[in-house]
Every structure is written in C-alpha cells, then in structure tokens.
C-alpha positions, -999 to +999 in steps of 0.1 A: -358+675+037-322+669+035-313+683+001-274+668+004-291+633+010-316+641-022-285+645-042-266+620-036-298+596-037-294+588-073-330+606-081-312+634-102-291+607-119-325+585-129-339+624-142-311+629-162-309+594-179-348+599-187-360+569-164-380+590-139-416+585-134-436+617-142-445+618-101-402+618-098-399+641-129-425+665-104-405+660-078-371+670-096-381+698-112-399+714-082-370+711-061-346+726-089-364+752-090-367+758-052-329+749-041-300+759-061-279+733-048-303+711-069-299+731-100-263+735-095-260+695-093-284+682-119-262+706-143-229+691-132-241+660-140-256+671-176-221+688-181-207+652-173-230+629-193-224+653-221-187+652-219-188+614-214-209+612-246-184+635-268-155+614-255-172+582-261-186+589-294-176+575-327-173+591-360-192+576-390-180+562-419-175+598-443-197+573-470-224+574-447-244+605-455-243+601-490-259+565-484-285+584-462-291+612-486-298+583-518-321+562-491-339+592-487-342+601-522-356+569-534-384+572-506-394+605-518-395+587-550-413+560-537-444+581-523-443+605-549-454+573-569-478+560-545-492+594-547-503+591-583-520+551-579-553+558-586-564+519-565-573+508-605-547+490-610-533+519-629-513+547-627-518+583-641-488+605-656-484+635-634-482+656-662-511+650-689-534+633-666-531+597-685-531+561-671-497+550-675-492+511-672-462+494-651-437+473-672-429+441-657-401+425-670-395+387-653-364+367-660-384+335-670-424+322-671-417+295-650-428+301-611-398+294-587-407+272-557-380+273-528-361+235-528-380+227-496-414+224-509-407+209-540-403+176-528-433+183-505-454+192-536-436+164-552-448+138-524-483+153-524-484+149-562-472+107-557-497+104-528-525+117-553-521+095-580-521+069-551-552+078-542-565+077-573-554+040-580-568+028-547-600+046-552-603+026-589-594-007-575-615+000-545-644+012-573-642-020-593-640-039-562-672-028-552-689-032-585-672-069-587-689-073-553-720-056-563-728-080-590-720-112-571-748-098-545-774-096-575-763-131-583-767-148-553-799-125-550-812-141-579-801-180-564-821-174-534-848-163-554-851-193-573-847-219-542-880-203-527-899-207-555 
C-alpha cells in the first residue's frame, strides 16, 4: 500500500470531518497506528481544522449566558413541578404533604375562535337553520300529501261499492 497516495486520497480528511463509515474509521485508525506518516498527517490536519475553527468563530452576544442560565432555571422549575403532580388533577405542597390547587386566572369567559373559522361556524350555523326550514316544509309537505292519499283512498272506496 502506498501510504503517500492514502494521504492524499482524502480518507483522513472524511475521518477528521466525522463522515467515515465505521469499516473506513477501521481502516484509519489501524493505519495510524502502524505508519507514522499517518499519525503525523491526520494531526496536521486536526491542527488545521482547529485553527480554521478558532479563526472563523464568532463571539456571542455577552447577554447570552445570562438568557441561557434563566432558560435553564425555569426548566428546573418546570420539572421540579411536574415532579410533585400526583396525575389527580392536583398537586401536593412539597413541604406538608397537602394538595395544593392551580389558580387560573383568564382575561375573559368568552372562548376565542381564530377569525377564519368564525365565518365557517357562522356559515355552518346559516346552513342549519336552513336545514331545519326545508325539513318543516318538506314535513308538512308530506303530511299535506299524506292526507290527500287517504282522501282519494276513501273516493275509490266508495266507486267500488
């Protein structure tokens, strides 16, 4: 094996991005480990990416950890809480052992419908009372009809007798 020709095949680049297959991985470290001129170039290139990351890197914003640090307070928070549900709808006090019930405070009692599907629930409502108008005509209709069968019924009755 030509280990100048394994170099500059791109292989060590592909290990040292993480995109190797665990066969190439194999491969890689076995033949670090058996040539030096392998070791010597997969660290030149980790030297490299690393000073191409340092170079390219960007600072955060000096606001950022303290927006970090409160996230991670207010999840802490948040499972200590989910810690003490007891699944009854209620929670218990961590300290005396009580159920202690959730205030919930709502700007109005009216339920908010997004602007979309009030005129669908608007048009559903119209199309109901619709409904309900043809099915009374349609019912009185049908008794109107009903009765005129009785009636003429009743007239053929008679003209057989």
């Amino acid at each position: 094996m030509d280990i100048k020709q394994y170099i500059n095949s791109g292989a060590l680049e592909v290990f040292a991005t993480g995109a190797a297959t665990p066969a190439e991985e194999q491969e890689v470290l076995f033949l670090k480990e058996r040539y030096p001129e392998v070791r010597e170039a997969l660290d030149e290139l980790e030297a490299d990416m690393e000073h191409i990351a340092q170079t390219m890197a960007v600072t955060p914003p000096a606001e950022s950890w303290s927006k970090i640090e409160a996230e991670i307070n207010s999840l802490i928070v948040q499972e200590a809480r989910a810690r003490r549900y007891t699944g009854q709808g209620r929670q218990k006090n961590a300290y005396t052992d009580t159920p202690a019930f959730i205030d919930v405070e709502s700007e109005s009692s009216h339920m908010r419908v997004h602007k979309n599907w009030r005129w669908v629930l608007a048009g559903i409502f119209i199309l109901g009372k619709i409904f309900l108008i043809c099915a009374i005509y349609f019912y009185l209709e049908n008794r109107q009809t009903q009765q005129q069968l009785q009636e003429i019924k009743q007239e053929l009755k008679e003209l057989h007798r």
